[in-house]
C-alpha positions as CSV (number, residue, x, y, z in Angstrom):
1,X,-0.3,41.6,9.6
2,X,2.2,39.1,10.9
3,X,-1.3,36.7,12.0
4,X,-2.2,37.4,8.5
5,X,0.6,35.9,7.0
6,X,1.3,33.3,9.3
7,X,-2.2,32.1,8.7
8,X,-1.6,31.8,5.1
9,X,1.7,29.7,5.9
10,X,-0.7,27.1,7.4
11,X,-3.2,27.0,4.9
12,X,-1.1,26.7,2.1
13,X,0.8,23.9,3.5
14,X,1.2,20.9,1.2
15,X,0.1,18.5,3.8
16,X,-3.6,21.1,4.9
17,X,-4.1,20.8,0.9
18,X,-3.8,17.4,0.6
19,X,-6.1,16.8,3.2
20,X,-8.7,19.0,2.1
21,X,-8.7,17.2,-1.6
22,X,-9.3,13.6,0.2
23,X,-11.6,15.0,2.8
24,X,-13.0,16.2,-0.8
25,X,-12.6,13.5,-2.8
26,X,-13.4,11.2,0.3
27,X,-17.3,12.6,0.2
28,X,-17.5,12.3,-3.5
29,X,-16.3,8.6,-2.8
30,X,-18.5,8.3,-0.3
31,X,-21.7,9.4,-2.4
32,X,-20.8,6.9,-4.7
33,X,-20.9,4.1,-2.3
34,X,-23.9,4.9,-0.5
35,X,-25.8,5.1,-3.7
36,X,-24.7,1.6,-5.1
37,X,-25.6,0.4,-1.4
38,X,-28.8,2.0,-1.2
39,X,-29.9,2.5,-5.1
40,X,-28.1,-1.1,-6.0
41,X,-27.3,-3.6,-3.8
42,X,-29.8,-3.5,-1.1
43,X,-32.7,-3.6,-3.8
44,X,-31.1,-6.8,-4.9
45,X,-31.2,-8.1,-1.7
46,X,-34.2,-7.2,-0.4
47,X,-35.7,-9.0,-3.5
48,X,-33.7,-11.6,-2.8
49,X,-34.8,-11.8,0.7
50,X,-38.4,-11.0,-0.5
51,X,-38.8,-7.8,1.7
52,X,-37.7,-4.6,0.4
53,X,-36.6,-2.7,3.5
54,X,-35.0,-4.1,6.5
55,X,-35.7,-0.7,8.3
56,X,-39.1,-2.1,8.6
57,X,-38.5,-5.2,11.1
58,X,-39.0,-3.7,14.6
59,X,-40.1,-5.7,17.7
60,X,-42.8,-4.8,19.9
61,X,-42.7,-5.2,23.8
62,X,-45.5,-4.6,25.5
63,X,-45.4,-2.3,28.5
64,X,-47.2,-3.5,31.9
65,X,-49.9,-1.4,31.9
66,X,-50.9,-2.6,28.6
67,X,-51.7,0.3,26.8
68,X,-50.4,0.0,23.6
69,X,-49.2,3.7,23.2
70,X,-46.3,2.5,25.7
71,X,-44.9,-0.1,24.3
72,X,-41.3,-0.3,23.5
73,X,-40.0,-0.8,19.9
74,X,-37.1,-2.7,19.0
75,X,-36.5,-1.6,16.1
76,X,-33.2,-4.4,15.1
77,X,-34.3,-3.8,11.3
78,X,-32.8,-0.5,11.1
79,X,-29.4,-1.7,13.0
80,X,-29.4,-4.9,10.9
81,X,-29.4,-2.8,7.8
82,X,-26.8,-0.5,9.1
83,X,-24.6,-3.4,9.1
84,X,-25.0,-4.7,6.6
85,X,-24.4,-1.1,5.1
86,X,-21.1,-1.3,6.7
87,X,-19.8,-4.5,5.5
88,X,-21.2,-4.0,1.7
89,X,-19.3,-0.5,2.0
90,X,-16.4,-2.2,3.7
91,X,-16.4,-4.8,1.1
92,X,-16.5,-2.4,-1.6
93,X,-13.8,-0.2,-0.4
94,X,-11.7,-3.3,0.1
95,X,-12.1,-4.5,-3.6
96,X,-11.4,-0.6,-5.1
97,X,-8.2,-0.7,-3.1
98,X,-7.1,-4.0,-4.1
99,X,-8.0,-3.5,-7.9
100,X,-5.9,0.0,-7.4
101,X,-2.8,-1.7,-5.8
102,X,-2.8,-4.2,-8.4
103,X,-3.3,-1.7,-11.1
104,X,-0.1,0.5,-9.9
105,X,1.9,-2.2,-8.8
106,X,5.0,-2.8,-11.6
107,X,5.6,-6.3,-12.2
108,X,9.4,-7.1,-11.0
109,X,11.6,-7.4,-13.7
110,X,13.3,-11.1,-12.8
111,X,16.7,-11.5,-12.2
112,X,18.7,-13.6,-14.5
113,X,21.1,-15.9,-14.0
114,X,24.3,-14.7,-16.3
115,X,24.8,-16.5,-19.2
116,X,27.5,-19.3,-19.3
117,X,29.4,-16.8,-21.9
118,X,29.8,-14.0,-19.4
119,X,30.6,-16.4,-16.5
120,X,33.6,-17.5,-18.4
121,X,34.8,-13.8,-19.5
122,X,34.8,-12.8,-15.9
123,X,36.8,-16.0,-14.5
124,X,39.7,-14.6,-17.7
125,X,38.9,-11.3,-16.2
126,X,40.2,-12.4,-12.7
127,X,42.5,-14.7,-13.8
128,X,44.8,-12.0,-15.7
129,X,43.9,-9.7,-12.8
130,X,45.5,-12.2,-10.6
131,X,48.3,-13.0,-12.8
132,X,49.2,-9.5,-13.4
133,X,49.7,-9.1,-9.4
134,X,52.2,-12.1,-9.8
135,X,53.8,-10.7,-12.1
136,X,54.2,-7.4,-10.4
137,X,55.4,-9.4,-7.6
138,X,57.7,-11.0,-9.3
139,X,59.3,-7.7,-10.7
140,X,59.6,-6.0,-7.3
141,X,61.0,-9.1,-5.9
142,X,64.1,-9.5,-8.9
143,X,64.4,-5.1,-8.6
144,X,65.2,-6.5,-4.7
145,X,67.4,-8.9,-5.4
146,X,69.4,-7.1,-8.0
147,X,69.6,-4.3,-5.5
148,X,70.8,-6.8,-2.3
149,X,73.3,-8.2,-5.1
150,X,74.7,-4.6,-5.8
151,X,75.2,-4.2,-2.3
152,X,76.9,-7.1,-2.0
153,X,79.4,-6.2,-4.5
154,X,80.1,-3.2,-2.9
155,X,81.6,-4.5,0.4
């Protein structure tokens, strides 16, 4: 029982749930992508281009027996249009993440420079601050003398 419940520990962890939902929401993601690649933006090249599938392109090399059942085919179509699947994917990605950051991120609120009116109420504030302490000075200092006179006196 005690593998039991352990094992239910794990798998409710916050951090195994997480992960599930973007391994989840990752694969939706990634059907998304792959079908504006494939169903989209590849069409629109390949017109562009005038061919319609870069899988196609291959490369022929003959073999030295000349028989053409062993040749050897380079097929660089099929890894061209894997990259290019990658960077149009790459691309994409790039742009939903930048649109998202700049969709969540809060302007900064700008910082002020105090207006002239508050400046002047704070140098009052420190002035009486200041001039209070004098004056408390001042009153220890006479309580001292009076005292030293008294004492005085007394001899």
């Amino acid at each position: 029982m005690q593998f039991l419940k352990d094992f239910k520990d794990f798998a409710l962890k916050g951090n195994v749930v997480d992960l599930a939902v973007g391994v989840i929401i990752g694969t939706a993601f990634g059907k998304i992508v792959s079908s504006l690649v494939g169903d989209v933006i590849m069409p629109l090249i390949g017109g562009l281009l005038k061919m319609v599938d870069l899988t196609k392109l291959s490369y022929a090399i003959s073999a030295s027996s000349g028989d053409p059942k062993d040749a050897v085919i380079v097929a660089y179509g099929k890894f061209l249009q894997v990259t290019l699947d990658f960077v149009i994917i790459a691309a994409t990605v790039f742009l939903m993440i930048s649109l998202l950051n700049k969709a969540l991120k809060k302007p900064m609120k700008e910082v002020k420079a105090p207006a002239e009116e508050i400046l002047l109420l704070k140098e009052i504030r420190d002035a009486l601050v200041e001039r209070k302490a004098v004056e408390e000075v001042a009153v220890v200092v006479e309580k001292g003398e009076k005292k030293a006179k008294q004492i005085v006196k007394k001899k």
